[in-house]
TIVO-2410 file (N, C-alpha, C; in nm, 3 decimals):
# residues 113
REC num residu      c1      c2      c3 atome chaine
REC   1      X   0.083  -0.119   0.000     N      A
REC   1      X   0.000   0.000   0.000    CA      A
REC   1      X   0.088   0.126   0.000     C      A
REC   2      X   0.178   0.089   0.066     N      A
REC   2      X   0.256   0.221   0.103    CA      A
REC   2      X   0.378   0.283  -0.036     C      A
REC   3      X   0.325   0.152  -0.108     N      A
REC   3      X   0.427   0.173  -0.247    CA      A
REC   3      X   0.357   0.278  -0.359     C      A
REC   4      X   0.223   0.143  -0.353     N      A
REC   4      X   0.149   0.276  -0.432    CA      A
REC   4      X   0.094   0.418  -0.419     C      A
REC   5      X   0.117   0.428  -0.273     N      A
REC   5      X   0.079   0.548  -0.246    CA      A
REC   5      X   0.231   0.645  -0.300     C      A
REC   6      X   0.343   0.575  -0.319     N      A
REC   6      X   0.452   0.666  -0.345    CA      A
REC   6      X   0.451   0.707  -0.478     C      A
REC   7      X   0.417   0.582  -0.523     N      A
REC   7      X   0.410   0.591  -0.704    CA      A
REC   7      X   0.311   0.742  -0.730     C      A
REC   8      X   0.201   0.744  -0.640     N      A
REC   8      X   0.081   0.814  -0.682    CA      A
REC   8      X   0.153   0.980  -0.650     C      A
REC   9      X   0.241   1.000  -0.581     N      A
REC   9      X   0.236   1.101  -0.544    CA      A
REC   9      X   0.383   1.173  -0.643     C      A
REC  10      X   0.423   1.042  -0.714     N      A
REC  10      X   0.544   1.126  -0.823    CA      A
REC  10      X   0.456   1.222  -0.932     C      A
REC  11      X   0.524   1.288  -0.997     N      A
REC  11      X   0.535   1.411  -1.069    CA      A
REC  11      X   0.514   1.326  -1.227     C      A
REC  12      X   0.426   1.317  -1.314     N      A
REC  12      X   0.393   1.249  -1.457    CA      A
REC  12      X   0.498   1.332  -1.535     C      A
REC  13      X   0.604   1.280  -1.588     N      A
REC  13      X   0.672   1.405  -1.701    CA      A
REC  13      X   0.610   1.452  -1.779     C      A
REC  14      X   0.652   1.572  -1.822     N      A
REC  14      X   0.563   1.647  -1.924    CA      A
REC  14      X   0.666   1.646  -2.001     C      A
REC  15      X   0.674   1.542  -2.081     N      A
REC  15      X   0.678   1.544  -2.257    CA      A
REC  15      X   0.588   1.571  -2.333     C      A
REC  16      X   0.608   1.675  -2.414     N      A
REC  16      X   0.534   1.735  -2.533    CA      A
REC  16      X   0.540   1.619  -2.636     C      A
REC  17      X   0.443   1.581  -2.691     N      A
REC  17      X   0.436   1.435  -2.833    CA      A
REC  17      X   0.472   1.522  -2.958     C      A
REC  18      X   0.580   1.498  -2.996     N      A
REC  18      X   0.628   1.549  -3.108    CA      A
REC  18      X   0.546   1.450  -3.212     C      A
REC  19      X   0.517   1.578  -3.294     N      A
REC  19      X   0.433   1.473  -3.458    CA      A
REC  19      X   0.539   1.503  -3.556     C      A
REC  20      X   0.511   1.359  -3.612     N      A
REC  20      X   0.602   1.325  -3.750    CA      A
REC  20      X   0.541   1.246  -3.852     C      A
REC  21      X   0.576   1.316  -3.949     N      A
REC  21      X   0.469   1.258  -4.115    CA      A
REC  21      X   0.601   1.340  -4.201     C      A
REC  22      X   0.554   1.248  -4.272     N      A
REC  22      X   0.625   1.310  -4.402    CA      A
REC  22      X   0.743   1.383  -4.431     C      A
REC  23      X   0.867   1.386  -4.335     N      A
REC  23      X   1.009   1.419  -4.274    CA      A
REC  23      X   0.957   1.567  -4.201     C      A
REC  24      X   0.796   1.621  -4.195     N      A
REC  24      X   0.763   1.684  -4.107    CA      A
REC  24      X   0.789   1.650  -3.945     C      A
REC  25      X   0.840   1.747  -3.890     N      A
REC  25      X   0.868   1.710  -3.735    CA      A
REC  25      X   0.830   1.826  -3.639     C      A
REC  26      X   0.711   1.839  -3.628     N      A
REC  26      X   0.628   1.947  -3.527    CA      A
REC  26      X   0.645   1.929  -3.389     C      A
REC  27      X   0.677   2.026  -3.344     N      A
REC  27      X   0.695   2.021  -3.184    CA      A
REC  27      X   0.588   2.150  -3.109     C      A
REC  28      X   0.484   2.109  -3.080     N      A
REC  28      X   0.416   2.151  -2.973    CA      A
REC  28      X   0.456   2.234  -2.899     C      A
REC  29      X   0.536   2.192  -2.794     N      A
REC  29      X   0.634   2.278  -2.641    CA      A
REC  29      X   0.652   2.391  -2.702     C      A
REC  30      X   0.796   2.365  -2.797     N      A
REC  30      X   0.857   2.431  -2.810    CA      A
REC  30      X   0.830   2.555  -2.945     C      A
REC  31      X   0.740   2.511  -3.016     N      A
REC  31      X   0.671   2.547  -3.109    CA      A
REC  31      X   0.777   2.550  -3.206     C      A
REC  32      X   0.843   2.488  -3.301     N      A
REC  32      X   0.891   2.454  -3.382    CA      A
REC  32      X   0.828   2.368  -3.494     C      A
REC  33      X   0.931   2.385  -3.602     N      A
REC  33      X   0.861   2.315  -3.703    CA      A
REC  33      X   0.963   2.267  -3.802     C      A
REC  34      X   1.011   2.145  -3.843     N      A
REC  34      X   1.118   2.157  -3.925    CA      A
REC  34      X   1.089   2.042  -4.050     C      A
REC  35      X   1.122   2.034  -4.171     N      A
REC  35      X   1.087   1.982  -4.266    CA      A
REC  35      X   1.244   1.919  -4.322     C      A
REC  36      X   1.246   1.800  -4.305     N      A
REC  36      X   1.382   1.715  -4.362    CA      A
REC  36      X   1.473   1.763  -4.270     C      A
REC  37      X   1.447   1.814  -4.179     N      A
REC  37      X   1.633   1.915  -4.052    CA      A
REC  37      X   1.613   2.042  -4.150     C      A
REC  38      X   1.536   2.088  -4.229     N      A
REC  38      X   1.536   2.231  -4.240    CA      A
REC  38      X   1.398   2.289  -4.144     C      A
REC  39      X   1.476   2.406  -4.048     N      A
REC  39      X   1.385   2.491  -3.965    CA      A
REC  39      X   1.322   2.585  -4.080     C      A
REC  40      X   1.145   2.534  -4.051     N      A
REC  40      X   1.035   2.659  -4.091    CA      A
REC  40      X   1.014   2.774  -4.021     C      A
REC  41      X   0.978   2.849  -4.061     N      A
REC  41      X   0.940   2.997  -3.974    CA      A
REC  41      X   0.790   3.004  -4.045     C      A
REC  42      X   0.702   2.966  -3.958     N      A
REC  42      X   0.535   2.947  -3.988    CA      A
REC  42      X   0.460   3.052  -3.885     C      A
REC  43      X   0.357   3.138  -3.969     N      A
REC  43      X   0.315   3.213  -3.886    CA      A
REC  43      X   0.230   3.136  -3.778     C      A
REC  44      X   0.158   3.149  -3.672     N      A
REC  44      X   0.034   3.148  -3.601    CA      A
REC  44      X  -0.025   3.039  -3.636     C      A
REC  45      X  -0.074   3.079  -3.740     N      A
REC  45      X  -0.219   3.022  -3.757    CA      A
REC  45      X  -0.172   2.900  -3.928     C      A
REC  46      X  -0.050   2.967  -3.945     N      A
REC  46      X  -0.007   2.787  -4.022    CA      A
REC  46      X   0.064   2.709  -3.927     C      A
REC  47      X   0.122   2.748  -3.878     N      A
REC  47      X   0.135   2.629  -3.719    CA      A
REC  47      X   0.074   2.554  -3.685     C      A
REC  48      X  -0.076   2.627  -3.643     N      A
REC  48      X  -0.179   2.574  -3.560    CA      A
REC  48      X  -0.282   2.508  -3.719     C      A
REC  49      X  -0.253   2.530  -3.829     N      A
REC  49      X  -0.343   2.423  -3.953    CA      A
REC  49      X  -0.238   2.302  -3.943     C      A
REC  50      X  -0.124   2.297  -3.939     N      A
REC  50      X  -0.057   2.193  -3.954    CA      A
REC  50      X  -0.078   2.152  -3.829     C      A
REC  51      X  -0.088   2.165  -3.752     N      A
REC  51      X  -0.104   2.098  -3.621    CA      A
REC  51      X  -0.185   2.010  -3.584     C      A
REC  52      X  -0.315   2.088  -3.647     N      A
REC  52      X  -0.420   1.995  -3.661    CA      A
REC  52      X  -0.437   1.879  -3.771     C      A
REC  53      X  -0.325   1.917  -3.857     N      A
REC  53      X  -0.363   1.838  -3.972    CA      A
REC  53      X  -0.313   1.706  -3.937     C      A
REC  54      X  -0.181   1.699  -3.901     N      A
REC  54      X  -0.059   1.619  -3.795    CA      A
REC  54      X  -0.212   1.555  -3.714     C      A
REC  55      X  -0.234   1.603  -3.639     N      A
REC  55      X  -0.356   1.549  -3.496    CA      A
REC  55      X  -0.432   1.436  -3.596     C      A
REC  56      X  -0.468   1.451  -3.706     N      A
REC  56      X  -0.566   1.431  -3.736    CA      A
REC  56      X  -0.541   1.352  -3.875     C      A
REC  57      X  -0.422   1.333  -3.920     N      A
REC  57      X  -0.394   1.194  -3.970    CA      A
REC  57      X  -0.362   1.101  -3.974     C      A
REC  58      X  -0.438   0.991  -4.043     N      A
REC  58      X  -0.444   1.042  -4.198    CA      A
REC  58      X  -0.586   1.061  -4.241     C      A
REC  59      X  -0.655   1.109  -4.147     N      A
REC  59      X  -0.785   1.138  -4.175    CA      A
REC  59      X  -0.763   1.268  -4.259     C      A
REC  60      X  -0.933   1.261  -4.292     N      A
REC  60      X  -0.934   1.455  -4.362    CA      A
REC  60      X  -1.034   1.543  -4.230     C      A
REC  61      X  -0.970   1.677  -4.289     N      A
REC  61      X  -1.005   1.773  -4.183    CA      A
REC  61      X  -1.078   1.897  -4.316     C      A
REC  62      X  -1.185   1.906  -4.320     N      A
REC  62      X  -1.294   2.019  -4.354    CA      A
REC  62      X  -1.223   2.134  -4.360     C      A
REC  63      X  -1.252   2.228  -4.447     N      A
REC  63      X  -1.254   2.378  -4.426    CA      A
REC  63      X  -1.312   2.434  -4.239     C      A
REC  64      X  -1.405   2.389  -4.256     N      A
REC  64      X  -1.469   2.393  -4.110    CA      A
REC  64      X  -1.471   2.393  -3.998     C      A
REC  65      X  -1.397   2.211  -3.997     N      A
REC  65      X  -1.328   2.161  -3.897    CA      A
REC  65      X  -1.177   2.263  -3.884     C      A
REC  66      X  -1.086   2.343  -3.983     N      A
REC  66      X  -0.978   2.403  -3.952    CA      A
REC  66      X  -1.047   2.508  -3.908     C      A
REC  67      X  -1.131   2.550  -3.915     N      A
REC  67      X  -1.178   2.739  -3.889    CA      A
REC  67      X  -1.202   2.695  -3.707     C      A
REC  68      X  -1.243   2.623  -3.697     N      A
REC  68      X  -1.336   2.580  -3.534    CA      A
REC  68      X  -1.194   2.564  -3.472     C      A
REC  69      X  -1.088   2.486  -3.483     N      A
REC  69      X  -0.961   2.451  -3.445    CA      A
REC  69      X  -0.881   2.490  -3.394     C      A
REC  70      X  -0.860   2.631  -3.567     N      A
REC  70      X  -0.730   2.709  -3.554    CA      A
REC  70      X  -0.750   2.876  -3.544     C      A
REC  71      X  -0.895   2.909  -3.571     N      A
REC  71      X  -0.957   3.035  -3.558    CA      A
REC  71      X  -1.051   3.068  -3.438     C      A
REC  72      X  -1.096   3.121  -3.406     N      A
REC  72      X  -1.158   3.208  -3.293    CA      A
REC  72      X  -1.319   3.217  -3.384     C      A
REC  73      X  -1.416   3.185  -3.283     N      A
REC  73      X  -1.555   3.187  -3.271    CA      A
REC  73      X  -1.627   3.326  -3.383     C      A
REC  74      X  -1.582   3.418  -3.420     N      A
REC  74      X  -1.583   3.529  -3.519    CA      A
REC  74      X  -1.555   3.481  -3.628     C      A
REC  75      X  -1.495   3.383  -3.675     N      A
REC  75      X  -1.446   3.351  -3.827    CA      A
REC  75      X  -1.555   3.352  -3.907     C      A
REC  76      X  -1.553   3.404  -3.994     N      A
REC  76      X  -1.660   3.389  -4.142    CA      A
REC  76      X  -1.611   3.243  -4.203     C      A
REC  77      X  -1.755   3.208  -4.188     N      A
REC  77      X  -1.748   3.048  -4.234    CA      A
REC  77      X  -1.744   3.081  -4.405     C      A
REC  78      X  -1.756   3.157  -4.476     N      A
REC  78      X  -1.750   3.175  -4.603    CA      A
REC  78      X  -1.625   3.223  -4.671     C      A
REC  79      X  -1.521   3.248  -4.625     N      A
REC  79      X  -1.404   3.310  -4.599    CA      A
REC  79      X  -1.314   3.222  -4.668     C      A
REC  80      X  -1.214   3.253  -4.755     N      A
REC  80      X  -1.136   3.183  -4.841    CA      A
REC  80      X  -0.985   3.144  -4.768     C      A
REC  81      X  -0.994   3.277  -4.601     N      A
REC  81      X  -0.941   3.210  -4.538    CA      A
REC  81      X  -0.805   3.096  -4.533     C      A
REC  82      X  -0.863   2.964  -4.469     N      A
REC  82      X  -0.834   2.877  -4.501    CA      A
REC  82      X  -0.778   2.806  -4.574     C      A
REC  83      X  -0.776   2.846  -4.733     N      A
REC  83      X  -0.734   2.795  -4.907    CA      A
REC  83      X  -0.599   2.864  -4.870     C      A
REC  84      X  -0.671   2.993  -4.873     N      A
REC  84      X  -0.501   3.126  -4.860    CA      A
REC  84      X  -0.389   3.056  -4.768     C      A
REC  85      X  -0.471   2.989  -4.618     N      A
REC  85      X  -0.334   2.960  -4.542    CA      A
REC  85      X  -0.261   2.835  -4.585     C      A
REC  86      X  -0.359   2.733  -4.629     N      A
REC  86      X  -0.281   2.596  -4.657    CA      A
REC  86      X  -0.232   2.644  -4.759     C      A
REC  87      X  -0.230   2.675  -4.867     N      A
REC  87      X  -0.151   2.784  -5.010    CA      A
REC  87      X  -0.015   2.828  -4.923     C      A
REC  88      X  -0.028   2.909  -4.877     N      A
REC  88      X   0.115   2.976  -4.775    CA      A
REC  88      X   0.225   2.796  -4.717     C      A
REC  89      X   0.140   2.735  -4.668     N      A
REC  89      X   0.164   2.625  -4.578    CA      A
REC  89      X   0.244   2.543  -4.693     C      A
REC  90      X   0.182   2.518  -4.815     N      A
REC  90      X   0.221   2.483  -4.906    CA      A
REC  90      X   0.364   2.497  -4.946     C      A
REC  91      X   0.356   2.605  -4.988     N      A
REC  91      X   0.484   2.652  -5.031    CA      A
REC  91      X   0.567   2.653  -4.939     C      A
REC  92      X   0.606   2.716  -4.794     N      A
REC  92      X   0.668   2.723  -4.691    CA      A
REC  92      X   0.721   2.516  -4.686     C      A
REC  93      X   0.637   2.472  -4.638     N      A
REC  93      X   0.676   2.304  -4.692    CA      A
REC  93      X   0.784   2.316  -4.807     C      A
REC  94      X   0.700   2.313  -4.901     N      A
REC  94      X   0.815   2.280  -4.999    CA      A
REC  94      X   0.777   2.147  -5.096     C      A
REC  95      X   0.892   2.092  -5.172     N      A
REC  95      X   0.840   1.959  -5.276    CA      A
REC  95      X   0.914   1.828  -5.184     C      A
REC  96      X   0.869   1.716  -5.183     N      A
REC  96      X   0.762   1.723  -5.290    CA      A
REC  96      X   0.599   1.767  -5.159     C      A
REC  97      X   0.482   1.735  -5.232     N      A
REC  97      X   0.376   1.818  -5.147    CA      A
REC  97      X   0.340   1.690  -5.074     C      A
REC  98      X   0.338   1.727  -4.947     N      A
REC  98      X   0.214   1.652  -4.838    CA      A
REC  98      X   0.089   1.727  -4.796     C      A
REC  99      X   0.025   1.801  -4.820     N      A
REC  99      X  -0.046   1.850  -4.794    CA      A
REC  99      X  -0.201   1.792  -4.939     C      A
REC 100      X  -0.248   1.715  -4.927     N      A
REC 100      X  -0.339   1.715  -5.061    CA      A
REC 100      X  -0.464   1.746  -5.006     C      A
REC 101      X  -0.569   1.810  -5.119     N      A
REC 101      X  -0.685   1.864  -5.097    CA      A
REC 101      X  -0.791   1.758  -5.203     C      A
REC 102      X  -0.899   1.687  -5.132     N      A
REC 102      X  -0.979   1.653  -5.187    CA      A
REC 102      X  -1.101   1.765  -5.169     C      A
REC 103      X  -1.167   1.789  -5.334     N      A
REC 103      X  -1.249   1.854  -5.307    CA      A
REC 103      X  -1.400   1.797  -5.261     C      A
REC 104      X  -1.482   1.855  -5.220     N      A
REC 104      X  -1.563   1.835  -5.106    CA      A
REC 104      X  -1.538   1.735  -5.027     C      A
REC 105      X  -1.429   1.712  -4.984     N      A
REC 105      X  -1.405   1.632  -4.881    CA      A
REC 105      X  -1.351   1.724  -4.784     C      A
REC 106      X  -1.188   1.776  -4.817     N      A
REC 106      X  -1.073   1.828  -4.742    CA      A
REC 106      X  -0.958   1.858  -4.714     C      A
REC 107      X  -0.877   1.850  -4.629     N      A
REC 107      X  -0.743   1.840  -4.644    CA      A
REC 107      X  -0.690   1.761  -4.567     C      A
REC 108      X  -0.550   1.706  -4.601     N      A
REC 108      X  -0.465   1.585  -4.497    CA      A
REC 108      X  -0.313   1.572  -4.525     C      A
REC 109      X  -0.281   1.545  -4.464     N      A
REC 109      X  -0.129   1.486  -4.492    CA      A
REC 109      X  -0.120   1.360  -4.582     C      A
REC 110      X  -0.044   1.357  -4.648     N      A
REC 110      X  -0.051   1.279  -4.825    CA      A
REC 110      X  -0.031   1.160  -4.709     C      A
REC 111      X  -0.103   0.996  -4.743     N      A
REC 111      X  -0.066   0.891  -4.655    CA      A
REC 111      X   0.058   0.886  -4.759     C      A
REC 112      X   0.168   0.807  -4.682     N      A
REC 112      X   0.330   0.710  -4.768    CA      A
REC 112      X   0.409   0.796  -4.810     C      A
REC 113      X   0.394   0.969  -4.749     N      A
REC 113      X   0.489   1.033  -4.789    CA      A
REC 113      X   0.554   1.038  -4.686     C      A
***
């Protein structure tokens, strides 16, 4: 009894879960972002689309589902938004692309890249 009560009272480490896809390597904590060992410089809110995108594959994630996510309760759901940032996200990445867009579906991280 007196063991588990010791166990219970240690400290859980806080490791941040680094995500990795596609020689993408996102770090949470520290907010980093690096593609093959090259460091990105991603604003805000492409951080926080890739972040979710990472969370959330290899599923797809909606226009929608990114506005609710990575935007604030004010977002115009009609707003092109979204296109503009994964576009930015895009390029900032680099070739070849992980990022693919099915239309009326969404967006995801390419699976086998």
């Amino acid at each position: 009894m007196l063991r588990i009560r010791a166990l219970a009272r240690r400290k859980p480490s806080a490791r941040a879960r680094v995500l990795l896809a596609a020689g993408i390597e996102l770090d949470p904590l520290r907010r980093t972002v690096t593609r093959d060992g090259r460091p990105l410089e991603l604003s805000v809110k492409e951080f926080g689309v890739l972040e979710a995108l990472l969370l959330a594959a290899p599923a797809y994630l909606r226009a929608e589902d990114l506005l609710e996510q990575v935007w604030d309760e004010q977002a115009d759901p009609f707003t092109n938004t979204v296109t503009v940032t994964i576009g930015r996200l895009r390029r900032k990445l680099g070739d070849p692309p992980v990022i693919t867009t099915t239309p009326g579906i969404g967006y995801r991280i390419a699976p086998g890249t």
